[in-house]
HTML snippet that shows the backbone in 3Dmol.js (N, CA, C, O; Angstrom):
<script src="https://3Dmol.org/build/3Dmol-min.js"></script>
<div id="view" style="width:600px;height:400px;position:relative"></div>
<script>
const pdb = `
ATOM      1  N   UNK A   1     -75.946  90.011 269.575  1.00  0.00           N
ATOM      2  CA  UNK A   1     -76.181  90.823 268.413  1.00  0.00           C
ATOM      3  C   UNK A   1     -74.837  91.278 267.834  1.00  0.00           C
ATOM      4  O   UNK A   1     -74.068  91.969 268.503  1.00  0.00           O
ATOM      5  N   UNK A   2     -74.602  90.942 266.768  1.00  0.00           N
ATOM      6  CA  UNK A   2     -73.334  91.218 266.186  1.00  0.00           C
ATOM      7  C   UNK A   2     -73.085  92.654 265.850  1.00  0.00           C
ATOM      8  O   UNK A   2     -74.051  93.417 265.871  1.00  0.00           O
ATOM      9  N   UNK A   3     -72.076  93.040 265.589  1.00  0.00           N
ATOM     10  CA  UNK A   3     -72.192  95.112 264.993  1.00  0.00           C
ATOM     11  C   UNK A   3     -71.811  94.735 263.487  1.00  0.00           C
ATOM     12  O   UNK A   3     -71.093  93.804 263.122  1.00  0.00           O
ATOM     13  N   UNK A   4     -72.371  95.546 262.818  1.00  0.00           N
ATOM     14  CA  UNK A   4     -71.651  95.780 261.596  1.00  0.00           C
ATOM     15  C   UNK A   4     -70.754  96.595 261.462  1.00  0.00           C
ATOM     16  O   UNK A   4     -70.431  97.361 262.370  1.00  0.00           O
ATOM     17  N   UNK A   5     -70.183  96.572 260.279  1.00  0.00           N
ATOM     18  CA  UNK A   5     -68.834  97.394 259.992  1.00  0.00           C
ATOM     19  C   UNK A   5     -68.862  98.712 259.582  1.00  0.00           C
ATOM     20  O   UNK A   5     -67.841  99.358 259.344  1.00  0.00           O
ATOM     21  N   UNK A   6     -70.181  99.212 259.474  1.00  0.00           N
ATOM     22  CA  UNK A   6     -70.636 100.824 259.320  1.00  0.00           C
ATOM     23  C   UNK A   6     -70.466 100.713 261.091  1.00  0.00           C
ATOM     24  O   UNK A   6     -69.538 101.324 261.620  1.00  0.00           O
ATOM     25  N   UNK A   7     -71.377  99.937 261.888  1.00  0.00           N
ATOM     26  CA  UNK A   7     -71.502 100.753 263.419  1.00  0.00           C
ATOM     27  C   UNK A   7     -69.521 100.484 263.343  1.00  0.00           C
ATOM     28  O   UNK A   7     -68.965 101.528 263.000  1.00  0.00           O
ATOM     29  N   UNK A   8     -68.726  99.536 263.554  1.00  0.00           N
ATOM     30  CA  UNK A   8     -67.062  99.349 263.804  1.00  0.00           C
ATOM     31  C   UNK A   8     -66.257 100.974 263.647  1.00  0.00           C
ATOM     32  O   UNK A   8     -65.607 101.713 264.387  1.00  0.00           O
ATOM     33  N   UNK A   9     -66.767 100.991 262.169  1.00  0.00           N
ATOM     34  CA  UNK A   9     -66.513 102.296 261.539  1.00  0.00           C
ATOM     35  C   UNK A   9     -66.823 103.471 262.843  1.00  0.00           C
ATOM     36  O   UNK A   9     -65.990 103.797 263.689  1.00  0.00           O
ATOM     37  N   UNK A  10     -67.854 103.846 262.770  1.00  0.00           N
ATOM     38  CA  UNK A  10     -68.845 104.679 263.904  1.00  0.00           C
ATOM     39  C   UNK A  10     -67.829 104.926 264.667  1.00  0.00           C
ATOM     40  O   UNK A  10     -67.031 105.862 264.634  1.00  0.00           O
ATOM     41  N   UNK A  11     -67.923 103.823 265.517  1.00  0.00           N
ATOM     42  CA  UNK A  11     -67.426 103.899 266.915  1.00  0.00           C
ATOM     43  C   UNK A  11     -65.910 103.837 266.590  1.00  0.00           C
ATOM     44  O   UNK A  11     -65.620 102.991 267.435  1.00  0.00           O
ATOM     45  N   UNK A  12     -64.939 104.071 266.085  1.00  0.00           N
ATOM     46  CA  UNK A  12     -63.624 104.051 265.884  1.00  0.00           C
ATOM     47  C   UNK A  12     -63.559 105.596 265.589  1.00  0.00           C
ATOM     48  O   UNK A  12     -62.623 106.251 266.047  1.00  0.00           O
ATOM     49  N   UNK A  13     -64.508 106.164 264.857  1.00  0.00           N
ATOM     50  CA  UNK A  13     -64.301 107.630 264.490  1.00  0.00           C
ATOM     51  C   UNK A  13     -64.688 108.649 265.679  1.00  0.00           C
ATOM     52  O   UNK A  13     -64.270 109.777 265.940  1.00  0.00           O
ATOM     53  N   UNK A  14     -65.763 107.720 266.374  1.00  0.00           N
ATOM     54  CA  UNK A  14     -65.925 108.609 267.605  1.00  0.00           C
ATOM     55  C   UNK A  14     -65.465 108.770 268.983  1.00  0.00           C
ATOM     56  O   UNK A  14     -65.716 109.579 269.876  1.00  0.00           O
ATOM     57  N   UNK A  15     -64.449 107.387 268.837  1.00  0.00           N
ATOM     58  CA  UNK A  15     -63.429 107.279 269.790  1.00  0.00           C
ATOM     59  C   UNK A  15     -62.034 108.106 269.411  1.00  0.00           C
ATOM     60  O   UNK A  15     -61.550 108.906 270.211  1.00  0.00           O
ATOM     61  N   UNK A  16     -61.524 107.875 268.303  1.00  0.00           N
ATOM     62  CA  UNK A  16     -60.749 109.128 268.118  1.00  0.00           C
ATOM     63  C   UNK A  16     -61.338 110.427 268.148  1.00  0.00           C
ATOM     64  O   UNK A  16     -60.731 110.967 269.073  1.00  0.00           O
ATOM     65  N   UNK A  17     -62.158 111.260 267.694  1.00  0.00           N
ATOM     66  CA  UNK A  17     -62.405 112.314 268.413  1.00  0.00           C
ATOM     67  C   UNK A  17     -62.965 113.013 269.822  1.00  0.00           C
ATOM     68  O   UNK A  17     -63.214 114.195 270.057  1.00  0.00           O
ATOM     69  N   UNK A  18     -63.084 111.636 270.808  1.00  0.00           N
ATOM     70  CA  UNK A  18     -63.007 111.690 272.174  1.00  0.00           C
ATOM     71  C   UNK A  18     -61.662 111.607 272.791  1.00  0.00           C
ATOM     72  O   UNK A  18     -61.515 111.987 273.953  1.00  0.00           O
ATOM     73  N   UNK A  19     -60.802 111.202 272.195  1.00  0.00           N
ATOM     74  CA  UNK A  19     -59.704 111.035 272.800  1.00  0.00           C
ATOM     75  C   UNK A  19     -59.168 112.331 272.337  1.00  0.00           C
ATOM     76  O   UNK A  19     -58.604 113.012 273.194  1.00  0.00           O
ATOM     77  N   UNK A  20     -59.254 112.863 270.954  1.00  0.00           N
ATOM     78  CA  UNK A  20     -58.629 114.060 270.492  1.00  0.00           C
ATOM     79  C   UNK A  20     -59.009 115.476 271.647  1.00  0.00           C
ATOM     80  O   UNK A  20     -58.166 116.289 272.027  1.00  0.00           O
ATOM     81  N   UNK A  21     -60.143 115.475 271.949  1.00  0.00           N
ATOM     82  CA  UNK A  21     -60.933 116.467 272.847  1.00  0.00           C
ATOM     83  C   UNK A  21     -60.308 115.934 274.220  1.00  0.00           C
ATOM     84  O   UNK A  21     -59.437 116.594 274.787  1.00  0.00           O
ATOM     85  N   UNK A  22     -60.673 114.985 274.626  1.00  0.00           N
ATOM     86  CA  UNK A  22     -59.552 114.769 275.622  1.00  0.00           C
ATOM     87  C   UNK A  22     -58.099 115.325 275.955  1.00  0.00           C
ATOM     88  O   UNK A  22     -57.792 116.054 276.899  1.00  0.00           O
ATOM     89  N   UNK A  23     -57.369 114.867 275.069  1.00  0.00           N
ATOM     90  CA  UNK A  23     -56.064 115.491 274.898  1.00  0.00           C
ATOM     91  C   UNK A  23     -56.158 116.767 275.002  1.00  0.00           C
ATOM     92  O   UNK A  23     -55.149 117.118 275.613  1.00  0.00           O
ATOM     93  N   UNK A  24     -57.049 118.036 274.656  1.00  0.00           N
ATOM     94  CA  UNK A  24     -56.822 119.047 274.308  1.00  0.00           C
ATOM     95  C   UNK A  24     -57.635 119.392 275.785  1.00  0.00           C
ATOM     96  O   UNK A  24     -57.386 120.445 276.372  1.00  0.00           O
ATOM     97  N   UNK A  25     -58.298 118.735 276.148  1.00  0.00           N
ATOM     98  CA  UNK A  25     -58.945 119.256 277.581  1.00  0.00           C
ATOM     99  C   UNK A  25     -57.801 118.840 278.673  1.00  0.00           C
ATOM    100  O   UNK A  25     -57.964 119.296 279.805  1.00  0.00           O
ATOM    101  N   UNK A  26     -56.799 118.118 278.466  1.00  0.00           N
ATOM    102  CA  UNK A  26     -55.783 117.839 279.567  1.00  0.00           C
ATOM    103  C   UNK A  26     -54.989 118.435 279.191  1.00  0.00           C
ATOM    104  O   UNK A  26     -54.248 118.328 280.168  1.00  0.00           O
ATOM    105  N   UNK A  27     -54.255 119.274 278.268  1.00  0.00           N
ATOM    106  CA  UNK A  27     -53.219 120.145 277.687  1.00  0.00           C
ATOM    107  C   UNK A  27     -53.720 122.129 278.644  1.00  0.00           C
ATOM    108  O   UNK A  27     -53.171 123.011 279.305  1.00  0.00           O
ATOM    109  N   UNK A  28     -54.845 121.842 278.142  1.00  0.00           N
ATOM    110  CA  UNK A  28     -55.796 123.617 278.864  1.00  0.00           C
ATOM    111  C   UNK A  28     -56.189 123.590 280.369  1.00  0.00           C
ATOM    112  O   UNK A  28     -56.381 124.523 281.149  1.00  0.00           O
ATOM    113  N   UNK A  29     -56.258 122.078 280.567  1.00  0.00           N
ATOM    114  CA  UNK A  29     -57.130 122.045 282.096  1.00  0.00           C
ATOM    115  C   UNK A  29     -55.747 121.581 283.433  1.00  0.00           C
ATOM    116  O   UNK A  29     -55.762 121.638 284.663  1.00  0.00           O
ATOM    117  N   UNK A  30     -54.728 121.160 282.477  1.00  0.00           N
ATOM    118  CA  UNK A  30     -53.741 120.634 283.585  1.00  0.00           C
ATOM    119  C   UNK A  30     -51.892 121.198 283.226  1.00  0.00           C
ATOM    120  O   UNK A  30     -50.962 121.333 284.021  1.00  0.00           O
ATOM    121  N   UNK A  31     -51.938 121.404 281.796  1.00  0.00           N
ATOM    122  CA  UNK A  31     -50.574 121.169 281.418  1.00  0.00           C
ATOM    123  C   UNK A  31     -50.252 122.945 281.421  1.00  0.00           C
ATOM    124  O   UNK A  31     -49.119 123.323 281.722  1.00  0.00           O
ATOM    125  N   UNK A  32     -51.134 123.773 281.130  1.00  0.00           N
ATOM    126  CA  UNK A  32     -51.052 124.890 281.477  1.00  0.00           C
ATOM    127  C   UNK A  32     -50.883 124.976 282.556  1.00  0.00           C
ATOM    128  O   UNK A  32     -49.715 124.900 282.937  1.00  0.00           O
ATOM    129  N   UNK A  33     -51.571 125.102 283.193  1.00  0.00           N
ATOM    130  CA  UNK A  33     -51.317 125.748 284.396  1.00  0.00           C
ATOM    131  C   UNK A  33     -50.159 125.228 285.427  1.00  0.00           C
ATOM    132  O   UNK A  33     -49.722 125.852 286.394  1.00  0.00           O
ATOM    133  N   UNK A  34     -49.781 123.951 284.986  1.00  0.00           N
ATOM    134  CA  UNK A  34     -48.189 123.620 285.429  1.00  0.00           C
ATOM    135  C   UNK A  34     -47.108 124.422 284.662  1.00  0.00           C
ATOM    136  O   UNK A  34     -45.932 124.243 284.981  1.00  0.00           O
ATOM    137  N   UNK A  35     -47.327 125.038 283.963  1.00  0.00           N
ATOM    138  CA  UNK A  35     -46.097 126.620 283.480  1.00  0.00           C
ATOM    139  C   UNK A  35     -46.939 127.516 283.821  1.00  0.00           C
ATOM    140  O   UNK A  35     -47.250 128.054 282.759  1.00  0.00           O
ATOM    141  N   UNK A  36     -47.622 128.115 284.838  1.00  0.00           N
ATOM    142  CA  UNK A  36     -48.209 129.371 284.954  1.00  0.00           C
ATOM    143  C   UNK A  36     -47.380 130.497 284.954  1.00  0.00           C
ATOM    144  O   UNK A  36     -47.675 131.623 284.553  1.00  0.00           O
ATOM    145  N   UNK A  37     -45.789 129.923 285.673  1.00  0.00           N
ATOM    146  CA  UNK A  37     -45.051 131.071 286.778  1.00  0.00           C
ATOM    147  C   UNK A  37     -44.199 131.210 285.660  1.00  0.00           C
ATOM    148  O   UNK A  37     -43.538 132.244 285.565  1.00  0.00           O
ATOM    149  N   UNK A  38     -44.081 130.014 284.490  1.00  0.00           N
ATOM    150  CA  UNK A  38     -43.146 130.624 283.202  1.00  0.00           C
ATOM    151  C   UNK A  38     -44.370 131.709 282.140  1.00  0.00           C
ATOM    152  O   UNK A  38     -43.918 132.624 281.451  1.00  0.00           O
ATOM    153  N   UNK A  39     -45.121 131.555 282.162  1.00  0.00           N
ATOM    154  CA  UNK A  39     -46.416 131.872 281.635  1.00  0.00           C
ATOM    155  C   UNK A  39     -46.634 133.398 281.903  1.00  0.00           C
ATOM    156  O   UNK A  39     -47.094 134.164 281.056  1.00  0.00           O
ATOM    157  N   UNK A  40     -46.217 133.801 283.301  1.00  0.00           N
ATOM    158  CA  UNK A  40     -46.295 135.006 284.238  1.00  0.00           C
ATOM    159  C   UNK A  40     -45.590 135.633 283.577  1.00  0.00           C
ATOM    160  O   UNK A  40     -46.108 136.698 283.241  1.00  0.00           O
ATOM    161  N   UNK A  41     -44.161 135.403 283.043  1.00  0.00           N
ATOM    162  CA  UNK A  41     -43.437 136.597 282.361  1.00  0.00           C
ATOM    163  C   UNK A  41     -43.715 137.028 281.270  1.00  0.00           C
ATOM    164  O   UNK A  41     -43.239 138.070 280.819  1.00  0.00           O
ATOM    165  N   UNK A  42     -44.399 136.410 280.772  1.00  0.00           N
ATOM    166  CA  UNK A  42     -45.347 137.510 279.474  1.00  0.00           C
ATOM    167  C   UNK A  42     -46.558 137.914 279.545  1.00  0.00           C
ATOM    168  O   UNK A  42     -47.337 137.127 280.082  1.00  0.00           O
ATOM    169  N   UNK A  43     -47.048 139.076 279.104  1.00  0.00           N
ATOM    170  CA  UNK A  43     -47.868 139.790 279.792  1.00  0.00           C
ATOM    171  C   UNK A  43     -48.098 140.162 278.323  1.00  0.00           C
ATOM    172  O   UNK A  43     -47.213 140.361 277.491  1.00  0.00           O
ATOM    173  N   UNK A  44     -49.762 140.243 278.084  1.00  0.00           N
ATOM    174  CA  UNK A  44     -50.565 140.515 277.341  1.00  0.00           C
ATOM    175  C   UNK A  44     -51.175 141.599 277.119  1.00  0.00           C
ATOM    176  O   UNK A  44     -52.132 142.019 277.769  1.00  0.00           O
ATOM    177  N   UNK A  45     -50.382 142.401 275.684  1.00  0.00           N
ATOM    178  CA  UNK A  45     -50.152 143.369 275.498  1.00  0.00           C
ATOM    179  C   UNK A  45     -51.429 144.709 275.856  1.00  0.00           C
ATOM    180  O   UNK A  45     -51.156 145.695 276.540  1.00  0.00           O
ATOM    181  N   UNK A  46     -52.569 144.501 275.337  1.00  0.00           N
ATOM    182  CA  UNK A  46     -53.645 145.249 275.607  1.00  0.00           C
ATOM    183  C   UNK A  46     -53.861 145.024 276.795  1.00  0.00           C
ATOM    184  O   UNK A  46     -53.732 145.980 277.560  1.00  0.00           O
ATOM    185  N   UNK A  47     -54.141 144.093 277.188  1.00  0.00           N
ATOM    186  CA  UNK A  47     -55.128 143.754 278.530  1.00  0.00           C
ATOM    187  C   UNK A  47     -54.002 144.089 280.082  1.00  0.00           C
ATOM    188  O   UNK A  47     -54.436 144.437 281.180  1.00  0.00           O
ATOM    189  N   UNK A  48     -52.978 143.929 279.838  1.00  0.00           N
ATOM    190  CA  UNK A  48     -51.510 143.839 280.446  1.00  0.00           C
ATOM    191  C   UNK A  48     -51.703 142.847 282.142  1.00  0.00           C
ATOM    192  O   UNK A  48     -51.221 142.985 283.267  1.00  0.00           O
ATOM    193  N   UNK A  49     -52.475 142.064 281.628  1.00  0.00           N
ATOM    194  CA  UNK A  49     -52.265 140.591 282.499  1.00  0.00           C
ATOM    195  C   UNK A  49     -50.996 139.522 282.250  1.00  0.00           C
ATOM    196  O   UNK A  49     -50.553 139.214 281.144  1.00  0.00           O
ATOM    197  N   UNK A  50     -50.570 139.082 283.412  1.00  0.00           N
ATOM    198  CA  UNK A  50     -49.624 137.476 282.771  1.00  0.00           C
ATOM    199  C   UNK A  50     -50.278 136.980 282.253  1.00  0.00           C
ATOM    200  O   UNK A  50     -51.451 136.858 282.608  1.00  0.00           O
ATOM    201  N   UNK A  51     -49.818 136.515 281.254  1.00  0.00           N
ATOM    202  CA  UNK A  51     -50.653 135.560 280.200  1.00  0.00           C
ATOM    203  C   UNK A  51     -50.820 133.921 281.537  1.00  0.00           C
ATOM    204  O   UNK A  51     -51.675 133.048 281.391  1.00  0.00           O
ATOM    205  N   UNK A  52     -49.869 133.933 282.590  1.00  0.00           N
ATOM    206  CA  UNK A  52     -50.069 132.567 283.232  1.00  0.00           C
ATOM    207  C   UNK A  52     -51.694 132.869 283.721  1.00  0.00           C
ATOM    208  O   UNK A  52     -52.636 132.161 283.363  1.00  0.00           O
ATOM    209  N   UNK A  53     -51.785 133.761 284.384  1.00  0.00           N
ATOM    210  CA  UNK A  53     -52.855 134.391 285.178  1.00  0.00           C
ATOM    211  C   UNK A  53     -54.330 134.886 284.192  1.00  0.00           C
ATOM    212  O   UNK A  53     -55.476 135.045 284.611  1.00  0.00           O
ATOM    213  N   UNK A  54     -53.842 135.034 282.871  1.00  0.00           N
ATOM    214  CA  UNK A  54     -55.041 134.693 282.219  1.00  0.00           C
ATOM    215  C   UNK A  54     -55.579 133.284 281.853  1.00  0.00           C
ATOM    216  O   UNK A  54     -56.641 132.773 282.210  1.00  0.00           O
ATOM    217  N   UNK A  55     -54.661 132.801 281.107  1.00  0.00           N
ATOM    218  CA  UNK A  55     -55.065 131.099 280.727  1.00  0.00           C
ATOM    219  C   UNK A  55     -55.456 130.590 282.363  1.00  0.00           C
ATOM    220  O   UNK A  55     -56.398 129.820 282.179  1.00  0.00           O
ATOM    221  N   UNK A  56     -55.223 130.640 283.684  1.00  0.00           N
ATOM    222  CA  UNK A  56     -56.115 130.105 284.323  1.00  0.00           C
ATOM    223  C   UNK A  56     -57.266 130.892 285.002  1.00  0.00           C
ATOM    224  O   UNK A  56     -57.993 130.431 285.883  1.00  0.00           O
ATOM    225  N   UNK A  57     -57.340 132.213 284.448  1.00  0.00           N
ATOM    226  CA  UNK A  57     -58.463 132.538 285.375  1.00  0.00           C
ATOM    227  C   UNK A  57     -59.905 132.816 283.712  1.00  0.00           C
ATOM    228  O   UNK A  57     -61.128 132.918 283.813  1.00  0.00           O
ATOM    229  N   UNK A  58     -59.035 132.853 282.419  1.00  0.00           N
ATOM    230  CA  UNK A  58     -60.437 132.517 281.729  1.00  0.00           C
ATOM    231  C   UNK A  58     -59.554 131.846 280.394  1.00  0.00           C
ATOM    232  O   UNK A  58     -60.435 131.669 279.552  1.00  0.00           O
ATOM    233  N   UNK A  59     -58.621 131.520 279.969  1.00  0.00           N
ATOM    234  CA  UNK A  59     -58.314 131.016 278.725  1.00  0.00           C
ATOM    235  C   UNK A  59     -58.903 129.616 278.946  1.00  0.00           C
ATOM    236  O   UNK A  59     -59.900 129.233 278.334  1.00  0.00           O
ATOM    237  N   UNK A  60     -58.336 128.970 279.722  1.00  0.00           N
ATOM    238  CA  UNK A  60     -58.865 127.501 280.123  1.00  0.00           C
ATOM    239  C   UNK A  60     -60.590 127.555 279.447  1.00  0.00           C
ATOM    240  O   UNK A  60     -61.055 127.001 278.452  1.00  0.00           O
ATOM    241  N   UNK A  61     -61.164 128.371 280.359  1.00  0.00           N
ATOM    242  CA  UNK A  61     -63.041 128.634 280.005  1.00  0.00           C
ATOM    243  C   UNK A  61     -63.476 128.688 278.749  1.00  0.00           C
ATOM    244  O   UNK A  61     -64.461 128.190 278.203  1.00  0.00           O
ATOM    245  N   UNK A  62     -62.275 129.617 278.217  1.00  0.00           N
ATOM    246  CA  UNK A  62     -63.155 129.714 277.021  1.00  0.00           C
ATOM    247  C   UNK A  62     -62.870 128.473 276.065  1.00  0.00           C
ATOM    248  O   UNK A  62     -63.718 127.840 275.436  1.00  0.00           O
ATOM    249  N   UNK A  63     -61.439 128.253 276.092  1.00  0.00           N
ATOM    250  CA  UNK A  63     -61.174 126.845 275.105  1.00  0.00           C
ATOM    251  C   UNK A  63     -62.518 125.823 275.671  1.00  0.00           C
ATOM    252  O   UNK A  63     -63.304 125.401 274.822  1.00  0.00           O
ATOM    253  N   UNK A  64     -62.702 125.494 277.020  1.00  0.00           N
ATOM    254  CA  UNK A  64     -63.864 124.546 276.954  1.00  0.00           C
ATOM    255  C   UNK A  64     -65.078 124.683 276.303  1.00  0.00           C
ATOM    256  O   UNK A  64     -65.773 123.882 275.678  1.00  0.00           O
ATOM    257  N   UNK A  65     -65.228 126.165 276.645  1.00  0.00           N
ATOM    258  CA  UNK A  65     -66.594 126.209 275.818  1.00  0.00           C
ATOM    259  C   UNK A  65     -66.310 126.064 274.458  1.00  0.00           C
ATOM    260  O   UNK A  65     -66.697 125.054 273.870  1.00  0.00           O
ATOM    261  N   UNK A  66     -65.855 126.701 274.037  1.00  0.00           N
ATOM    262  CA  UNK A  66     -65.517 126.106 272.347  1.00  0.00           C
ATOM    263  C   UNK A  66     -65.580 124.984 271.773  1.00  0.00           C
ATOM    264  O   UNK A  66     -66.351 124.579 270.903  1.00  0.00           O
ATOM    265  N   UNK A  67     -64.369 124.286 272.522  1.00  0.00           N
ATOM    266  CA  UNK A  67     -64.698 122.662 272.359  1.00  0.00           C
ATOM    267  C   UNK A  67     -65.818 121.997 272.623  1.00  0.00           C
ATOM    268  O   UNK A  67     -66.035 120.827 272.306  1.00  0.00           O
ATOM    269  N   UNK A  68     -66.554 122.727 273.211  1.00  0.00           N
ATOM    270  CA  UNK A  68     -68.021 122.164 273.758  1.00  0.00           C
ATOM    271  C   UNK A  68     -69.072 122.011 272.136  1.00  0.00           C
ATOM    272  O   UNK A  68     -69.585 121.074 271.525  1.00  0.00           O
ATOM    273  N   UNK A  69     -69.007 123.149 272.001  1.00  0.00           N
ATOM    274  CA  UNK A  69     -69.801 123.380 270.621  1.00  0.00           C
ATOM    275  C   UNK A  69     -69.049 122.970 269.074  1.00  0.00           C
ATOM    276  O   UNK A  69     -69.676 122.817 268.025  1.00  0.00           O
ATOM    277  N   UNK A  70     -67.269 122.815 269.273  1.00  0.00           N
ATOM    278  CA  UNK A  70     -66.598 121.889 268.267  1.00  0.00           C
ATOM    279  C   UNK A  70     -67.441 120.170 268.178  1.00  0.00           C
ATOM    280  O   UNK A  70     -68.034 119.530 267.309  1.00  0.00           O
ATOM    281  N   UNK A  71     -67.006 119.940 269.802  1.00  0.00           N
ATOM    282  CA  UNK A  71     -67.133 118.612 269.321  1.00  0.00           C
ATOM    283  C   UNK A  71     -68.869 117.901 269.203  1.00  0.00           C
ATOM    284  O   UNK A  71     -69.089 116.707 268.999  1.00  0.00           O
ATOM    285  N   UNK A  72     -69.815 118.844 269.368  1.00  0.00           N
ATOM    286  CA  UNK A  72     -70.752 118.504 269.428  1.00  0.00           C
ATOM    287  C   UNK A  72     -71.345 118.246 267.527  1.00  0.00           C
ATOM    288  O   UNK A  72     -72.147 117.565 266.889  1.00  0.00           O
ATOM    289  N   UNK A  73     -69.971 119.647 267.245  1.00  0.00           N
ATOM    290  CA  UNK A  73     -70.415 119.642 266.051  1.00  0.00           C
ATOM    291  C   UNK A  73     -69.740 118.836 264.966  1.00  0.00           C
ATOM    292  O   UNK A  73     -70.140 118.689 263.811  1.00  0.00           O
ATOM    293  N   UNK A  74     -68.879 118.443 265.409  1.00  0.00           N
ATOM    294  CA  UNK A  74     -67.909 117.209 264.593  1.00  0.00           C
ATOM    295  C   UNK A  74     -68.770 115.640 264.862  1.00  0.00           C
ATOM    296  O   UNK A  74     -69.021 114.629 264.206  1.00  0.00           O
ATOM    297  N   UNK A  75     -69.000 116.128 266.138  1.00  0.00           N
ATOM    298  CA  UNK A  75     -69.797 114.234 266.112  1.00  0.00           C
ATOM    299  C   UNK A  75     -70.954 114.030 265.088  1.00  0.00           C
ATOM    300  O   UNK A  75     -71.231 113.012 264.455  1.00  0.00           O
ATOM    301  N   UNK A  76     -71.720 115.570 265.080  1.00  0.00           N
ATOM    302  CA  UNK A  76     -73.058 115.625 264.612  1.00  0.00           C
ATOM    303  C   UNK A  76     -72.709 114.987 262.915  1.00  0.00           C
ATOM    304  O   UNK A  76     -73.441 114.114 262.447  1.00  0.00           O
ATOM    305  N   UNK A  77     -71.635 115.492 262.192  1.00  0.00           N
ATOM    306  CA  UNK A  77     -70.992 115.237 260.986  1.00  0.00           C
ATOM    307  C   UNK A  77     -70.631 113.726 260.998  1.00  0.00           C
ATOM    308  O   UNK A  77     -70.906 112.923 260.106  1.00  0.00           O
ATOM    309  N   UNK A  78     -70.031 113.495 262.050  1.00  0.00           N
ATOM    310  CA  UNK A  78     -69.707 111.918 261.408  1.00  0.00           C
ATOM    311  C   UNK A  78     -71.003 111.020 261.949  1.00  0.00           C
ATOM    312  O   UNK A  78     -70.784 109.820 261.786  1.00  0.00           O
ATOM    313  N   UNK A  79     -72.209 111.284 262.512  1.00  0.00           N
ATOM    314  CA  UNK A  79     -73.310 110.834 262.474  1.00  0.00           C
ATOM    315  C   UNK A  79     -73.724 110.868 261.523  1.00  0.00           C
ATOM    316  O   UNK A  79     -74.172 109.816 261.068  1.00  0.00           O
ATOM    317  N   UNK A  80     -73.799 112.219 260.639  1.00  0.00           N
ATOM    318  CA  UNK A  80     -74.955 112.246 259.504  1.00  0.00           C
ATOM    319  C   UNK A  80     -74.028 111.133 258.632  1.00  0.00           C
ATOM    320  O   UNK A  80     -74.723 110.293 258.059  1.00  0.00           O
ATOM    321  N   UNK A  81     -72.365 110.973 258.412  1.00  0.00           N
ATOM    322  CA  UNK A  81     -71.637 110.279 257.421  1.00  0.00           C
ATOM    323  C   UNK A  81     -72.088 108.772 258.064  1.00  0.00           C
ATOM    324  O   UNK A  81     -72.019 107.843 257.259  1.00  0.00           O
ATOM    325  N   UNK A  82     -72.455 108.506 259.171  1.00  0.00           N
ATOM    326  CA  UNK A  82     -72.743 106.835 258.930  1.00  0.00           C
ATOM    327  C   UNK A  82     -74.212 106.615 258.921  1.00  0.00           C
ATOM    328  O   UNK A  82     -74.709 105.492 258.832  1.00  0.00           O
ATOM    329  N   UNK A  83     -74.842 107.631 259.007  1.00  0.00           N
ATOM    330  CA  UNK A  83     -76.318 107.611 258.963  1.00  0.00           C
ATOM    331  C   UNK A  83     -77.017 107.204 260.220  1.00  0.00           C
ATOM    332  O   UNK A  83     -77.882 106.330 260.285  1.00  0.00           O
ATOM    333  N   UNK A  84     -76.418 108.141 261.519  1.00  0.00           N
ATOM    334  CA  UNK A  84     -77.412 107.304 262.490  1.00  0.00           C
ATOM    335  C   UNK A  84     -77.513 109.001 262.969  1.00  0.00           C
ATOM    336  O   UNK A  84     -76.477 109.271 263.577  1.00  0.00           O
ATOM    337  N   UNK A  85     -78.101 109.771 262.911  1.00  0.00           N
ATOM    338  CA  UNK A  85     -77.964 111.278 263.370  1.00  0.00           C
ATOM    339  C   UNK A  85     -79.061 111.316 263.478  1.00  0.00           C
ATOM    340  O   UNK A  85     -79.923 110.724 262.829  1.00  0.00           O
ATOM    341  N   UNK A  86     -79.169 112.137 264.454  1.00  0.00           N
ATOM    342  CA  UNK A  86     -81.116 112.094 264.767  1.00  0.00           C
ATOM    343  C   UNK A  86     -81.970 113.507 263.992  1.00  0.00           C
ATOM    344  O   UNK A  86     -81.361 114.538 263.704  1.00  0.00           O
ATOM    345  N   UNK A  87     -82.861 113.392 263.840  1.00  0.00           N
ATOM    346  CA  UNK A  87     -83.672 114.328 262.971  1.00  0.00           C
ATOM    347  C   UNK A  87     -83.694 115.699 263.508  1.00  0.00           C
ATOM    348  O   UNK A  87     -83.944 115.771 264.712  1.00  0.00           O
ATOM    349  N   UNK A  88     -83.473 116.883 262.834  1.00  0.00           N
ATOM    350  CA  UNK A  88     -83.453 118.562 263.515  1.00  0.00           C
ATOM    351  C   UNK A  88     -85.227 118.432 263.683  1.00  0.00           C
ATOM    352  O   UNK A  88     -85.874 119.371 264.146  1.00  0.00           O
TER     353      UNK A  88
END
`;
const viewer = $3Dmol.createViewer("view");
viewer.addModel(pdb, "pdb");
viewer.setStyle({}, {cartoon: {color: "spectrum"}});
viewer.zoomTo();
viewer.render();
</script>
């Protein structure tokens, strides 16, 4: 079965924004927390935590969840733009 060039399209747009979410889930989930102890010397003004010691005990969390509901909602958009999005 051959693809057409709407599905080519598709799947090129939804591979770059898997890889984009990717990137940003290996930047929060790994690249942080390899500067934690540079991270430690600033300390967050209200809350007066190291900022290292926040980004891993909830910054990491919350960027995922976010991205959770970003990219669900970016895919949902370039579904409805090639027309394969499923009905609310």
């Amino acid at each position: 079965m051959a693809t057409s060039a709407n599905d080519q399209a598709h799947w090129s747009k939804t591979t770059r924004l898997m890889f984009a979410h990717l990137g940003v889930w290996l930047f929060f989930g790994y690249i942080i927390h390899m500067f934690v102890n540079v991270l430690n010397k600033v300390t967050i003004p209200v809350l007066g935590f190291p900022l290292g010691f926040y980004m891993a005990a909830q910054g990491s969390l919350i960027v995922f969840v976010i991205m959770l509901f970003m990219f669900a909602k970016q895919q949902d958009n370039i579904d409805r733009e090639f027309g394969v999005a499923e009905d609310d």
